[in-house]
mmCIF file of the protein (N, C-alpha, C, O) and its ligand, coordinates in Angstrom:
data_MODEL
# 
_entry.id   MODEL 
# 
loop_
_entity.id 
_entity.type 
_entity.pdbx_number_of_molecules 
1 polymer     1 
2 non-polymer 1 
# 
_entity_poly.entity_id                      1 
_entity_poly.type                           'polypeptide(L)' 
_entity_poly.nstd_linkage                   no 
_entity_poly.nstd_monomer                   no 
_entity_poly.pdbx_seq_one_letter_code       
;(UNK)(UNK)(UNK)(UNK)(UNK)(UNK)(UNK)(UNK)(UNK)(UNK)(UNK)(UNK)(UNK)(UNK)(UNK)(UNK)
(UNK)(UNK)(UNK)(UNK)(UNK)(UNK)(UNK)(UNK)(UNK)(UNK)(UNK)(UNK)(UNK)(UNK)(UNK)(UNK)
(UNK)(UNK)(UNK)(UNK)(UNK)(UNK)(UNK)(UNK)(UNK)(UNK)(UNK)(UNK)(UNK)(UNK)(UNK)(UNK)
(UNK)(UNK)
;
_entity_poly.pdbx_seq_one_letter_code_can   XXXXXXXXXXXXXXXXXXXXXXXXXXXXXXXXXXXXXXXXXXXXXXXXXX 
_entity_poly.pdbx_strand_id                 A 
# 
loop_
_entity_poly_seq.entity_id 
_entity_poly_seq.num 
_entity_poly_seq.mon_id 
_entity_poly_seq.hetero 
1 1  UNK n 
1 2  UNK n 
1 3  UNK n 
1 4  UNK n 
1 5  UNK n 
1 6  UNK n 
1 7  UNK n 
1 8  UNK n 
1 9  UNK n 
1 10 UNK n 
1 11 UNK n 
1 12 UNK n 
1 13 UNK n 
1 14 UNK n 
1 15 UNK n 
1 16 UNK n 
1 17 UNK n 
1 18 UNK n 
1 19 UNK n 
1 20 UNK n 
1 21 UNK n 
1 22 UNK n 
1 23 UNK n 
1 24 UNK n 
1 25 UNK n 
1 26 UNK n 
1 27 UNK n 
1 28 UNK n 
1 29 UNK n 
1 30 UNK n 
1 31 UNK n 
1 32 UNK n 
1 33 UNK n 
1 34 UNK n 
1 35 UNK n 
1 36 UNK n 
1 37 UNK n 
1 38 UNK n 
1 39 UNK n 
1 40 UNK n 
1 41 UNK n 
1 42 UNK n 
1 43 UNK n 
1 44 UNK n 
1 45 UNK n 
1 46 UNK n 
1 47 UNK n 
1 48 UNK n 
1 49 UNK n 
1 50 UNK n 
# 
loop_
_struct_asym.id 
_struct_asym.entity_id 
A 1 
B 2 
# 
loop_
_chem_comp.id 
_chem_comp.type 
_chem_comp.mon_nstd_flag 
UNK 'L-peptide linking' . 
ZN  non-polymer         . 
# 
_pdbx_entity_nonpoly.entity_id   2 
_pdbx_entity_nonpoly.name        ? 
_pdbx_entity_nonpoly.comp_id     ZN 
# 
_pdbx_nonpoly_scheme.asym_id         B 
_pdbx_nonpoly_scheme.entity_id       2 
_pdbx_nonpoly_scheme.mon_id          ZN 
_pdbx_nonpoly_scheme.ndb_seq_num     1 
_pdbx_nonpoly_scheme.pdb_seq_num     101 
_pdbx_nonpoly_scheme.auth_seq_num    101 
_pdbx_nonpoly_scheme.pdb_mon_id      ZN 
_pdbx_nonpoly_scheme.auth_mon_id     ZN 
_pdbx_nonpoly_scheme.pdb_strand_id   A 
_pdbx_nonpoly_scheme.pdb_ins_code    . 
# 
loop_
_atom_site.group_PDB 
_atom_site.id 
_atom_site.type_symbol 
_atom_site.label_atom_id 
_atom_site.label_alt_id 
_atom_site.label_comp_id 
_atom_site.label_asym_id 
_atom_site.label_entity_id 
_atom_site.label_seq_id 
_atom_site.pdbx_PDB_ins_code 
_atom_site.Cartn_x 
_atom_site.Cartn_y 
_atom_site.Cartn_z 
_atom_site.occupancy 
_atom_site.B_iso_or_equiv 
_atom_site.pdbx_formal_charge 
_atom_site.auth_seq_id 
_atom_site.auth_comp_id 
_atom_site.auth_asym_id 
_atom_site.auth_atom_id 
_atom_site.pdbx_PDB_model_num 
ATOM   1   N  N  . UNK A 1 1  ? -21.995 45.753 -20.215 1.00 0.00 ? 1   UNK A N  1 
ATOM   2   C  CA . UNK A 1 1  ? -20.947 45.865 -21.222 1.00 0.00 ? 1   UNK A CA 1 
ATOM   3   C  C  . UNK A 1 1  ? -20.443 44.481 -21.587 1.00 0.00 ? 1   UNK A C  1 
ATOM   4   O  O  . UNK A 1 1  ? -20.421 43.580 -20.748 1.00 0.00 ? 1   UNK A O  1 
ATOM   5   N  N  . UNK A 1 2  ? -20.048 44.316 -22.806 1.00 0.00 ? 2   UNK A N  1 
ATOM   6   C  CA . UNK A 1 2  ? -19.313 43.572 -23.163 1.00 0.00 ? 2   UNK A CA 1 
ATOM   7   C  C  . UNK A 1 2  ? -18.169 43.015 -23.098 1.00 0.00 ? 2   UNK A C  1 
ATOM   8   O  O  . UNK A 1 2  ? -17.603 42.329 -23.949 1.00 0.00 ? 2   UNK A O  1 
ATOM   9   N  N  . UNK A 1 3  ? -17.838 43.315 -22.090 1.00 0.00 ? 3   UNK A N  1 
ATOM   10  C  CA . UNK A 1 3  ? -16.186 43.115 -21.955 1.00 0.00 ? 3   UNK A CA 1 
ATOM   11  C  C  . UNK A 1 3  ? -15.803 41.833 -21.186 1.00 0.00 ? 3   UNK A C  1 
ATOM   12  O  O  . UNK A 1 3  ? -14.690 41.319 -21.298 1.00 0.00 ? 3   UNK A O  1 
ATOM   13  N  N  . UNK A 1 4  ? -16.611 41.429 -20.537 1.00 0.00 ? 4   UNK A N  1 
ATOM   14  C  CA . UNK A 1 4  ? -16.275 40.003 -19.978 1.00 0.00 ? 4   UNK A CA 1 
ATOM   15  C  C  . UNK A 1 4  ? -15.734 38.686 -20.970 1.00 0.00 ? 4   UNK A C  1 
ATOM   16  O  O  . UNK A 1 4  ? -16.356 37.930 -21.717 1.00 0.00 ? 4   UNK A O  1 
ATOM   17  N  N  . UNK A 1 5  ? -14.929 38.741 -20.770 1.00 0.00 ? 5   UNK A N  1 
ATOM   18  C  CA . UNK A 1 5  ? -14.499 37.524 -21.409 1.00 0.00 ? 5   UNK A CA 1 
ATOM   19  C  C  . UNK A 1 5  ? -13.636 36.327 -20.335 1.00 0.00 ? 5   UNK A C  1 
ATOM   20  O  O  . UNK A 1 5  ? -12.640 36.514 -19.637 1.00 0.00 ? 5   UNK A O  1 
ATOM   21  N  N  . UNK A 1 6  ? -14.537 34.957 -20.552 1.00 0.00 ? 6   UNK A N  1 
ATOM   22  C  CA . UNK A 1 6  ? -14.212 34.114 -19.756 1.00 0.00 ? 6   UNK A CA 1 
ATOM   23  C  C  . UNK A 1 6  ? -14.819 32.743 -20.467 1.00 0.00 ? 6   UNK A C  1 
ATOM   24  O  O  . UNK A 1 6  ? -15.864 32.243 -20.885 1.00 0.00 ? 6   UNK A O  1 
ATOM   25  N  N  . UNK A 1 7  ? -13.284 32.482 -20.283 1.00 0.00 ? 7   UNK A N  1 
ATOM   26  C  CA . UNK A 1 7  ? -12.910 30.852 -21.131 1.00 0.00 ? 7   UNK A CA 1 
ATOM   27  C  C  . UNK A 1 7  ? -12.859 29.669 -19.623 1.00 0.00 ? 7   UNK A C  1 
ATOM   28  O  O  . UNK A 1 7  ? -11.920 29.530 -18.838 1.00 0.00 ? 7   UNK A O  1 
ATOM   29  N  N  . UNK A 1 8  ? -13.840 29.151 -19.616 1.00 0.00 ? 8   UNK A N  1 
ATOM   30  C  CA . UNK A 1 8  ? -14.078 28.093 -18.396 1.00 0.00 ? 8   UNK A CA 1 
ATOM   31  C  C  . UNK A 1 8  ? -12.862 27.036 -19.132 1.00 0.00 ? 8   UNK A C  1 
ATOM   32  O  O  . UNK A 1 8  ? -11.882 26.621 -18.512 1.00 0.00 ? 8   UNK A O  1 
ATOM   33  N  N  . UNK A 1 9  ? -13.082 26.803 -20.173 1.00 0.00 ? 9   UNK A N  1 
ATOM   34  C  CA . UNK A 1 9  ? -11.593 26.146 -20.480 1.00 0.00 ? 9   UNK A CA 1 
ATOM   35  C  C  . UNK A 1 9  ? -10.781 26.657 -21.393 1.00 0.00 ? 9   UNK A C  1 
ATOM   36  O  O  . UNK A 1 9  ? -11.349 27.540 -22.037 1.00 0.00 ? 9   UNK A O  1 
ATOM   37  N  N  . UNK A 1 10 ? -9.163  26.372 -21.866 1.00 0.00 ? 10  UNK A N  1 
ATOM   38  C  CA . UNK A 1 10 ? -8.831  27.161 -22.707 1.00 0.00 ? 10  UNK A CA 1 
ATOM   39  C  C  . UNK A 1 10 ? -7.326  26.858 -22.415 1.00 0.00 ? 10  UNK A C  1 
ATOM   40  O  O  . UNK A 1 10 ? -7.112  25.885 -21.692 1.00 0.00 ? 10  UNK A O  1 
ATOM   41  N  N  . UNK A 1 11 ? -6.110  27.663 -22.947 1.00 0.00 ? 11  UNK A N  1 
ATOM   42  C  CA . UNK A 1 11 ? -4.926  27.922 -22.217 1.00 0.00 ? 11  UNK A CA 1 
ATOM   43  C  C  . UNK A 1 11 ? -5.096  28.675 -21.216 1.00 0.00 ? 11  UNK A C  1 
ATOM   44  O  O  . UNK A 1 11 ? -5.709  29.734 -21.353 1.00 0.00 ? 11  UNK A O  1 
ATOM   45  N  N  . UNK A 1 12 ? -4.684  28.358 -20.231 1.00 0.00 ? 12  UNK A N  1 
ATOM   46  C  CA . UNK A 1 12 ? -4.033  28.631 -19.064 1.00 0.00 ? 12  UNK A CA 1 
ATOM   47  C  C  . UNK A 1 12 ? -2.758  28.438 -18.590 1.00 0.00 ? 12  UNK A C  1 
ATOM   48  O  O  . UNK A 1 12 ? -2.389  27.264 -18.563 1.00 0.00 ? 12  UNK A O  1 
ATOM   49  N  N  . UNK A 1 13 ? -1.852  29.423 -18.144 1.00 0.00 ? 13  UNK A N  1 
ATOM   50  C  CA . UNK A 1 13 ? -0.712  29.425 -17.791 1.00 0.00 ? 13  UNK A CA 1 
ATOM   51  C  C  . UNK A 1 13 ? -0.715  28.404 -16.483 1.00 0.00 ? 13  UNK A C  1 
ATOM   52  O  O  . UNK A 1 13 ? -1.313  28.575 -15.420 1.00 0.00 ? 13  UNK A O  1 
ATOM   53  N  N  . UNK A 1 14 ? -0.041  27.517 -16.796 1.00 0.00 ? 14  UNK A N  1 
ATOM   54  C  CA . UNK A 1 14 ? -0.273  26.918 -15.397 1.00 0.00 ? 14  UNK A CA 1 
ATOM   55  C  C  . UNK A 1 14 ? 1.596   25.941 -14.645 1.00 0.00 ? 14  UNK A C  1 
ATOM   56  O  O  . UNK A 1 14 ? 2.436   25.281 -15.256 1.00 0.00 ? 14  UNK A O  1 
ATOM   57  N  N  . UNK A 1 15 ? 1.524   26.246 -13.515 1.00 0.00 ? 15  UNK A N  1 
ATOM   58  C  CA . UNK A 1 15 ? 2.657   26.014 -13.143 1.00 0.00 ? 15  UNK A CA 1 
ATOM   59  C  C  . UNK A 1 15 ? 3.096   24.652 -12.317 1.00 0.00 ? 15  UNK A C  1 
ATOM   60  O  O  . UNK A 1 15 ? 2.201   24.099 -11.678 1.00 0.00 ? 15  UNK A O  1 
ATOM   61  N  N  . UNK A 1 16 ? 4.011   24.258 -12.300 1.00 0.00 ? 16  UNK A N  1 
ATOM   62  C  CA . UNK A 1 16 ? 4.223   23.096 -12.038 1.00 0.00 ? 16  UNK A CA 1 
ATOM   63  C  C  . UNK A 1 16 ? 4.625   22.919 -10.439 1.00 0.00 ? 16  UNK A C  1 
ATOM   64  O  O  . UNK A 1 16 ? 5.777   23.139 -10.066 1.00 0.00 ? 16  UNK A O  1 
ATOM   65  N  N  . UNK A 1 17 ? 3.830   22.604 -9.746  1.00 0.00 ? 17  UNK A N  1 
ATOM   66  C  CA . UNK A 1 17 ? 4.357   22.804 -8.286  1.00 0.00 ? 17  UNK A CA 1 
ATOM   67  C  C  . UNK A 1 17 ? 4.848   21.793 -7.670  1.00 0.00 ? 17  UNK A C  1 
ATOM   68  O  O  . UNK A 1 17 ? 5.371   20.924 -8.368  1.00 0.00 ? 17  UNK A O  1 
ATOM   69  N  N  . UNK A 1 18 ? 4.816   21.595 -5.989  1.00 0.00 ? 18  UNK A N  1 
ATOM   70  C  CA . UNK A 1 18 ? 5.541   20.232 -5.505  1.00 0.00 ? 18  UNK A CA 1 
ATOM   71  C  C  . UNK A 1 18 ? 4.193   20.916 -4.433  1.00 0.00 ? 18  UNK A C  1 
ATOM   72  O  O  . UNK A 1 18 ? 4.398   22.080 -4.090  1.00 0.00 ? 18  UNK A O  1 
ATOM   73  N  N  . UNK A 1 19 ? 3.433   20.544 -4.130  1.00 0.00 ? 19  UNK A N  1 
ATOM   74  C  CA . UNK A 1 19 ? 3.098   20.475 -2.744  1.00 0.00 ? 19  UNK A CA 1 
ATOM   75  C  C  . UNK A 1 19 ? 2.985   20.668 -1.306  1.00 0.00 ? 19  UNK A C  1 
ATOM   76  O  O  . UNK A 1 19 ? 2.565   19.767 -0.580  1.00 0.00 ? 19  UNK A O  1 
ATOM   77  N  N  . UNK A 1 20 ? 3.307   21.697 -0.908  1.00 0.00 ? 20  UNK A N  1 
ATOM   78  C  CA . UNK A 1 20 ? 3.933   21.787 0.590   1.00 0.00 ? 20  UNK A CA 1 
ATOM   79  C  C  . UNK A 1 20 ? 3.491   20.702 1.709   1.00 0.00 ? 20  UNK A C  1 
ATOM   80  O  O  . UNK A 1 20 ? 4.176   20.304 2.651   1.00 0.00 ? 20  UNK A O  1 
ATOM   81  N  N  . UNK A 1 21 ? 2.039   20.289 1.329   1.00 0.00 ? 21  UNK A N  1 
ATOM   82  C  CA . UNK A 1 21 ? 1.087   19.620 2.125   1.00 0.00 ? 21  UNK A CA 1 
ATOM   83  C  C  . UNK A 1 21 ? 1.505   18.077 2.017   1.00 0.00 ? 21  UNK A C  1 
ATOM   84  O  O  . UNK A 1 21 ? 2.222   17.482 2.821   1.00 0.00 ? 21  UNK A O  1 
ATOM   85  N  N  . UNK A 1 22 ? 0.907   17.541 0.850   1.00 0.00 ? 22  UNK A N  1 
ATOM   86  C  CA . UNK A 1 22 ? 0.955   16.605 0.717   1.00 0.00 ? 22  UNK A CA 1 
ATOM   87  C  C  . UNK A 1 22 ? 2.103   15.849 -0.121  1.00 0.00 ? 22  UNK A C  1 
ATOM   88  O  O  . UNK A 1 22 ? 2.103   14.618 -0.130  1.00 0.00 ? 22  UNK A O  1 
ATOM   89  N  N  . UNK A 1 23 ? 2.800   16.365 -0.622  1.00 0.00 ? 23  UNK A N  1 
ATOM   90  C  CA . UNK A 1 23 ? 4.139   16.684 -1.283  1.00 0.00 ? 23  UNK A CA 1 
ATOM   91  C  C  . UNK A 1 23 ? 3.937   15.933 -2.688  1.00 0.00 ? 23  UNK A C  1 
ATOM   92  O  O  . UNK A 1 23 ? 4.911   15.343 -3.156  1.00 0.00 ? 23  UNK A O  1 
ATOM   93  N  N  . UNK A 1 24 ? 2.611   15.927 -3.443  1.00 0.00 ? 24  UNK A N  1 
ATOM   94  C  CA . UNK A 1 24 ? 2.146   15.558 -4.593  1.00 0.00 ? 24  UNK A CA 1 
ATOM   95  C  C  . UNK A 1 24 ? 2.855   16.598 -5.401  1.00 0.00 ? 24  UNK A C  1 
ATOM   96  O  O  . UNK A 1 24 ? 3.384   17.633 -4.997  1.00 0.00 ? 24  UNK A O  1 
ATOM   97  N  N  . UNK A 1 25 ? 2.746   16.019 -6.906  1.00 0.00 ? 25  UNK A N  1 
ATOM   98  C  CA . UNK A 1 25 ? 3.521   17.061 -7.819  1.00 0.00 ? 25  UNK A CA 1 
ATOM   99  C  C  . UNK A 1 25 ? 1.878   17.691 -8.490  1.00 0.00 ? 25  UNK A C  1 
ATOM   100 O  O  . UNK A 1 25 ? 0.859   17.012 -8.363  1.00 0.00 ? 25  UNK A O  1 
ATOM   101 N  N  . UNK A 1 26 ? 1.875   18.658 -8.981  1.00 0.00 ? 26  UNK A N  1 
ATOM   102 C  CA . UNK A 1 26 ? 0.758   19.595 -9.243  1.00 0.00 ? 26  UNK A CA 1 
ATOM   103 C  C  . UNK A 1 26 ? 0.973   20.748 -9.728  1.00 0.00 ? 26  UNK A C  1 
ATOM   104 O  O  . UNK A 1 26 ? 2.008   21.411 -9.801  1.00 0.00 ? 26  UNK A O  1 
ATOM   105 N  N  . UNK A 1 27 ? -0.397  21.006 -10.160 1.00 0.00 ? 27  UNK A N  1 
ATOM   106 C  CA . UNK A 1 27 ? -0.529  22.306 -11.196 1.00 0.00 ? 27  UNK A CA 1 
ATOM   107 C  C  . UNK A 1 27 ? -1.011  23.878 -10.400 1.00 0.00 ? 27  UNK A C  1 
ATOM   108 O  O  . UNK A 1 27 ? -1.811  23.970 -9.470  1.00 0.00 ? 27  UNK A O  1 
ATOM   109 N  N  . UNK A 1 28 ? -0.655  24.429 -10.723 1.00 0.00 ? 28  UNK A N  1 
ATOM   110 C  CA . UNK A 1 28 ? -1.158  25.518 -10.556 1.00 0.00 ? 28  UNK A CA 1 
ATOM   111 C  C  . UNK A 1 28 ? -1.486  27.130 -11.247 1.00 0.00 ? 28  UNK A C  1 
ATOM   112 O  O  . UNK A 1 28 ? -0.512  27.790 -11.610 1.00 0.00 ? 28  UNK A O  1 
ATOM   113 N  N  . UNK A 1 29 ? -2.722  27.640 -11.385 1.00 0.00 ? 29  UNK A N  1 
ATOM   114 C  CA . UNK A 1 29 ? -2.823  28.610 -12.285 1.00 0.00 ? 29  UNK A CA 1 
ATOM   115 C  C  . UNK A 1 29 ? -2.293  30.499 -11.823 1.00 0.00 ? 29  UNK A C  1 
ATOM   116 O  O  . UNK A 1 29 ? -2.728  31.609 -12.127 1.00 0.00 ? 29  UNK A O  1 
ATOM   117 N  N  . UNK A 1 30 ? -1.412  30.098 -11.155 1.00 0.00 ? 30  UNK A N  1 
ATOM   118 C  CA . UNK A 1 30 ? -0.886  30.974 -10.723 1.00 0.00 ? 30  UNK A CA 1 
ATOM   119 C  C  . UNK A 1 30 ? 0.967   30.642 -10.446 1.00 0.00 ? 30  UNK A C  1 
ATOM   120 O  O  . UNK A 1 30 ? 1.669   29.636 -10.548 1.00 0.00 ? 30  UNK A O  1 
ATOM   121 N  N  . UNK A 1 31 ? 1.208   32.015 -10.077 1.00 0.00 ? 31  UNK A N  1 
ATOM   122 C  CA . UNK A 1 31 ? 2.977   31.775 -10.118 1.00 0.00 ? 31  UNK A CA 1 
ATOM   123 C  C  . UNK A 1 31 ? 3.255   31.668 -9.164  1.00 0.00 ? 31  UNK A C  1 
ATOM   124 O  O  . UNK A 1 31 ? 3.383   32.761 -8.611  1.00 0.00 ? 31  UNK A O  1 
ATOM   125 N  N  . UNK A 1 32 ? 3.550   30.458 -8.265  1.00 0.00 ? 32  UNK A N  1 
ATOM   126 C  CA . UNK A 1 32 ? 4.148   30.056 -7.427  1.00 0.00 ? 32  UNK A CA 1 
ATOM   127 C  C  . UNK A 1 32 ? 5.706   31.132 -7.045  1.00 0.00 ? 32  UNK A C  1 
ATOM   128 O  O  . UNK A 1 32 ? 6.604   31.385 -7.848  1.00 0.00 ? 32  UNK A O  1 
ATOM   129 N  N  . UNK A 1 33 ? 5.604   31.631 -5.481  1.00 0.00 ? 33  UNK A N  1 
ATOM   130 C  CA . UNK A 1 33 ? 6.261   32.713 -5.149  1.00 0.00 ? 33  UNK A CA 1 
ATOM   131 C  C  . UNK A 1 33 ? 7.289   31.651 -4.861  1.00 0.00 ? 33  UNK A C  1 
ATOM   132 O  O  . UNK A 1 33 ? 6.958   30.465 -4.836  1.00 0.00 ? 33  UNK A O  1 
ATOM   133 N  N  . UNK A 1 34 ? 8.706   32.096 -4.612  1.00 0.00 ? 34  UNK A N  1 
ATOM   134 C  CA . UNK A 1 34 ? 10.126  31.794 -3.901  1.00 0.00 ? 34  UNK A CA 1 
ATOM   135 C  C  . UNK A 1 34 ? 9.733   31.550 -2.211  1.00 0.00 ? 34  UNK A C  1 
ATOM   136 O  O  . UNK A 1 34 ? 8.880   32.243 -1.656  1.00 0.00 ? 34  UNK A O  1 
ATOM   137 N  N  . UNK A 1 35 ? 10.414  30.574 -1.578  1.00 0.00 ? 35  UNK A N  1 
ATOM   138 C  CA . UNK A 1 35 ? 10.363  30.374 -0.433  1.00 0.00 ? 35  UNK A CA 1 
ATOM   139 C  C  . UNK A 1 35 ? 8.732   30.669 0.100   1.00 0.00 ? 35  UNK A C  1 
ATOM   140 O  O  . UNK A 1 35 ? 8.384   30.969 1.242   1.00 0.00 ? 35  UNK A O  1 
ATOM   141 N  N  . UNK A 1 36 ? 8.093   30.529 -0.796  1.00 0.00 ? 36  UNK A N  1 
ATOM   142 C  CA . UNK A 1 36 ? 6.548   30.393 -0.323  1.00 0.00 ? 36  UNK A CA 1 
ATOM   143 C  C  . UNK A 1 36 ? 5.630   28.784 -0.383  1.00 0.00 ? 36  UNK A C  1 
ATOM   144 O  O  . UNK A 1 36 ? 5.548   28.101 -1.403  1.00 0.00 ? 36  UNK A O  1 
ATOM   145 N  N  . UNK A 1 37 ? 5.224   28.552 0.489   1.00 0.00 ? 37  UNK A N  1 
ATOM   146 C  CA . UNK A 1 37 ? 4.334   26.991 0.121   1.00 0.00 ? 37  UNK A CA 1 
ATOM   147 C  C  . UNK A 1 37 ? 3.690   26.943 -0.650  1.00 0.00 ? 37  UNK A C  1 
ATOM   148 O  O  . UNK A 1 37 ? 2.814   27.783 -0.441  1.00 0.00 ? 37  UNK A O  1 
ATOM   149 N  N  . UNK A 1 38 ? 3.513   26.418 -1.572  1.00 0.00 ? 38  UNK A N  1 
ATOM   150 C  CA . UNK A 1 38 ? 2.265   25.932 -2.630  1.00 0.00 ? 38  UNK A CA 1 
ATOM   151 C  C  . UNK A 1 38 ? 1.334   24.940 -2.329  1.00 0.00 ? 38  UNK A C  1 
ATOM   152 O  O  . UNK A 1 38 ? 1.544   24.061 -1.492  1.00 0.00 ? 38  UNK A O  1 
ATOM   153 N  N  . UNK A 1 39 ? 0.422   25.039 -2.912  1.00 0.00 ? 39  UNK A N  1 
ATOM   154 C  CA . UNK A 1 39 ? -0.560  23.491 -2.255  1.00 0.00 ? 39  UNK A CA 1 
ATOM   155 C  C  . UNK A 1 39 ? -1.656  23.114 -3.877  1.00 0.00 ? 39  UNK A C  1 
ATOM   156 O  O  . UNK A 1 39 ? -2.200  23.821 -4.725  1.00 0.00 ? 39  UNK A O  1 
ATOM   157 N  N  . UNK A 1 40 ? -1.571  22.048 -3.698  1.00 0.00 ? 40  UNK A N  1 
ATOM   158 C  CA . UNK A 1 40 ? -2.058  21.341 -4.710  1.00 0.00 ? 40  UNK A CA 1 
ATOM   159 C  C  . UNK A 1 40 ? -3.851  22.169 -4.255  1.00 0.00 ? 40  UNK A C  1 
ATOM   160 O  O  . UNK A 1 40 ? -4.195  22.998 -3.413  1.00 0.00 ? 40  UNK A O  1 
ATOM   161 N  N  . UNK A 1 41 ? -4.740  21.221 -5.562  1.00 0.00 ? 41  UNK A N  1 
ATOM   162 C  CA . UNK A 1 41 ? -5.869  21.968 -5.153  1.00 0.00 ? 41  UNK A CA 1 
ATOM   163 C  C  . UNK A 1 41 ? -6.761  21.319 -4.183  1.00 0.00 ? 41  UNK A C  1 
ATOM   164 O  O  . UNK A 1 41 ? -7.846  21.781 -3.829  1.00 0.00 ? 41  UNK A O  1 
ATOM   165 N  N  . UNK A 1 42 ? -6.240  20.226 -3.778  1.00 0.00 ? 42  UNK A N  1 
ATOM   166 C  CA . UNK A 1 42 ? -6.886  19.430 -2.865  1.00 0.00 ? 42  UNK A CA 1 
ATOM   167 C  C  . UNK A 1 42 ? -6.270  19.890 -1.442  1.00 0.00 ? 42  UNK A C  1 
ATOM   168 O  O  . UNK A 1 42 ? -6.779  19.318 -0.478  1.00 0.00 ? 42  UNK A O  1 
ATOM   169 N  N  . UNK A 1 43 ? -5.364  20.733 -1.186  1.00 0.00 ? 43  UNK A N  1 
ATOM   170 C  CA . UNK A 1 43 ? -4.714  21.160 -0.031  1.00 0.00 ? 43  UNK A CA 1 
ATOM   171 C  C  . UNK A 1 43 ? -5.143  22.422 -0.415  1.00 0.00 ? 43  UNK A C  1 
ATOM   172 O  O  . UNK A 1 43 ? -6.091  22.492 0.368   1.00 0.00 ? 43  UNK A O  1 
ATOM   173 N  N  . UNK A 1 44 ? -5.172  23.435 -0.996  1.00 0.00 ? 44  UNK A N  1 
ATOM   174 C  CA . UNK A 1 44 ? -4.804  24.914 -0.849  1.00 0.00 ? 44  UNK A CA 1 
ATOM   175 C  C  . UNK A 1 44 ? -6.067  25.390 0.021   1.00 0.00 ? 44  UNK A C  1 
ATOM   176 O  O  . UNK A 1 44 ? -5.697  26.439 0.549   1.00 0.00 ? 44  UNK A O  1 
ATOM   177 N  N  . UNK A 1 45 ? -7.403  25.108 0.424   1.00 0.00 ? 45  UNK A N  1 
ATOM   178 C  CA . UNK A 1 45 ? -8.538  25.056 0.785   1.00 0.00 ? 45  UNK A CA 1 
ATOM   179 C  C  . UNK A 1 45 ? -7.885  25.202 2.177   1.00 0.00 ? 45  UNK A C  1 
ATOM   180 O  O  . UNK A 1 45 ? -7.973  26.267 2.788   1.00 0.00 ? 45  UNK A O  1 
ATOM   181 N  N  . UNK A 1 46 ? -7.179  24.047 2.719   1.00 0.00 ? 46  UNK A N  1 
ATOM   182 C  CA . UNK A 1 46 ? -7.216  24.486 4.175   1.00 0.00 ? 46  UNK A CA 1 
ATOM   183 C  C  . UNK A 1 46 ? -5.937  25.116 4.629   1.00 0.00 ? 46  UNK A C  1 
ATOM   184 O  O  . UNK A 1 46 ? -5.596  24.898 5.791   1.00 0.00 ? 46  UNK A O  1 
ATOM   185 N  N  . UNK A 1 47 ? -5.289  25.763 3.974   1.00 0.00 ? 47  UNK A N  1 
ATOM   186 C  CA . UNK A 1 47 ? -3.969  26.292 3.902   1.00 0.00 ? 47  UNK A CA 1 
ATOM   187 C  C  . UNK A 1 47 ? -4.529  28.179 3.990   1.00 0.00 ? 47  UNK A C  1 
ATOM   188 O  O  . UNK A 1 47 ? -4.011  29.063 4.673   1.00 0.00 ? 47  UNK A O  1 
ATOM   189 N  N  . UNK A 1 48 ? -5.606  28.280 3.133   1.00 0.00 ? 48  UNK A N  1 
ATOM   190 C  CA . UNK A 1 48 ? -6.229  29.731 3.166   1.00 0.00 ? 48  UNK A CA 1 
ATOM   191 C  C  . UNK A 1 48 ? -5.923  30.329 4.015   1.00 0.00 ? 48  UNK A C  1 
ATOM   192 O  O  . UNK A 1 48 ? -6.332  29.825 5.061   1.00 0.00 ? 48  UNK A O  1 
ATOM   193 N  N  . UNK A 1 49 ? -4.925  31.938 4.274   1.00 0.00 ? 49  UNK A N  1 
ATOM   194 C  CA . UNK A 1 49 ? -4.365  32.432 5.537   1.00 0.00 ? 49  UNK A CA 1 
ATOM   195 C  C  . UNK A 1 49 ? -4.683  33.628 4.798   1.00 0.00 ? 49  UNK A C  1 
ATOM   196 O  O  . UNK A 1 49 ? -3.633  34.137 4.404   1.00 0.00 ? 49  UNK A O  1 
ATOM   197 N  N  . UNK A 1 50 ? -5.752  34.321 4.428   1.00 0.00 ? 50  UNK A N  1 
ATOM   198 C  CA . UNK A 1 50 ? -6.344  35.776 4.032   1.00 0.00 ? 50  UNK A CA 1 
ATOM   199 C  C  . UNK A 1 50 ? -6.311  36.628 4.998   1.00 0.00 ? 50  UNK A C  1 
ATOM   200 O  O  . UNK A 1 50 ? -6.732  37.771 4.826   1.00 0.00 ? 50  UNK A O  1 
HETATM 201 ZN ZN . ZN  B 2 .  ? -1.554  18.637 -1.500  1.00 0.00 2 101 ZN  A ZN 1 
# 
């Protein structure tokens, strides 16, 4: 089916974070929760707690 649609680039909502890790300022394509850590994309890799 046709229904896939996927923009490798494009707008993206993207949010402005602080880092928990490295305390860099950074983006993120997701909504950063309240009292939750964020991690840049060079940190979020070893932060992974699935
Ligand atoms: Zn970081």
């Amino acid at each position: 089916m046709g229904f896939e649609r996927r923009r490798s680039f494009g707008p993206r909502t993207m949010h402005k974070i602080k880092c928990s890790d490295c305390g860099k300022d950074a983006e993120v394509p997701f909504e950063p929760k309240d009292g939750r850590p964020v991690y840049c994309r060079e940190c979020f890799p070893k932060h992974r707690t699935y």
